[in-house]
N, C-alpha and C positions, 0 to 999 in steps of 0.2 A: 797527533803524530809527533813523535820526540825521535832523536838521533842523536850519540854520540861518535863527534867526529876530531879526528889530531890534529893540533896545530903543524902546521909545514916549517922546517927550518927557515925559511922565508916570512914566517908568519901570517900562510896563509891558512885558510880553510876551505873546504869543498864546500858546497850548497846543494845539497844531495837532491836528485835528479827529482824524487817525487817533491819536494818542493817548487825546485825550477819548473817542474810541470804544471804543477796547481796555481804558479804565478804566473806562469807565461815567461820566463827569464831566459832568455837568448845568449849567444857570446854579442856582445858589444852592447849591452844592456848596462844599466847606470843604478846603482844600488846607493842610499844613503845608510852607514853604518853608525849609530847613535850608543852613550855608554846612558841607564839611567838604573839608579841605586843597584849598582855593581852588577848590573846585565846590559849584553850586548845586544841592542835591537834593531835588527837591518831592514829595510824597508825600502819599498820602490822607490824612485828618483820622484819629484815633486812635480814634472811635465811628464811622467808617465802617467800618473795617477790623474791629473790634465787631462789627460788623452782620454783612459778607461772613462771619464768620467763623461765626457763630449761621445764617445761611443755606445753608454748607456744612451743619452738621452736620442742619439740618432737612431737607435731599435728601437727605444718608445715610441717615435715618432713615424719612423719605418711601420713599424708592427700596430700602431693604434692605441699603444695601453699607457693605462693614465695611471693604471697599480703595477708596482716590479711583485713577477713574484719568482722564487728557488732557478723557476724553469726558465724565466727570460736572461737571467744573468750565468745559466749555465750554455743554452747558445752561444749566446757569445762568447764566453771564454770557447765556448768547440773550435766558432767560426775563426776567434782570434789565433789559436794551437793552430789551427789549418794553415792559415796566411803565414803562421812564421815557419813551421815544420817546412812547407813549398820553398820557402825564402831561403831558408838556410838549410833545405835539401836534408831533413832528418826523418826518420822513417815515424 
């Protein structure tokens, strides 16, 4: 997935919604913006990925599985979109 988007006179940029959807990226969400050989790479905060990472193993542990596979990390992200859509009331 690629998207070209404009710089805002403020310098900012949108984070185009299918993005924010496939990451799970909320308003009050913590993004770290990195420069490496003349590209911009933003990335989840380093206690988000914390968290995703303590929530994988709570489903393994939940669910019994000692292999991840496509379908158990797709759960989760569903369960995870649910909890924040509820949270901040987004359809």
């Amino acid at each position: 997935m690629q998207f070209t988007m404009t710089v805002g006179p403020k310098g900012q940029v949108v984070i185009p919604k299918a993005f924010r959807d496939e990451l799970g990226l909320y308003p009050g969400e913590e993004v770290v913006i990195a420069e490496k050989d003349k590209q911009l790479l933003i990335s989840l905060k380093s206690e988000q990925m914390e968290k995703i990472k303590a929530e994988i193993v709570q489903f393994a542990l939940k669910y019994g599985s000692k292999t991840y596979k496509p379908s158990d990390f797709d759960k989760l992200h569903e369960a995870e979109l649910e909890e924040s859509r509820t949270k901040w009331k987004l359809p």
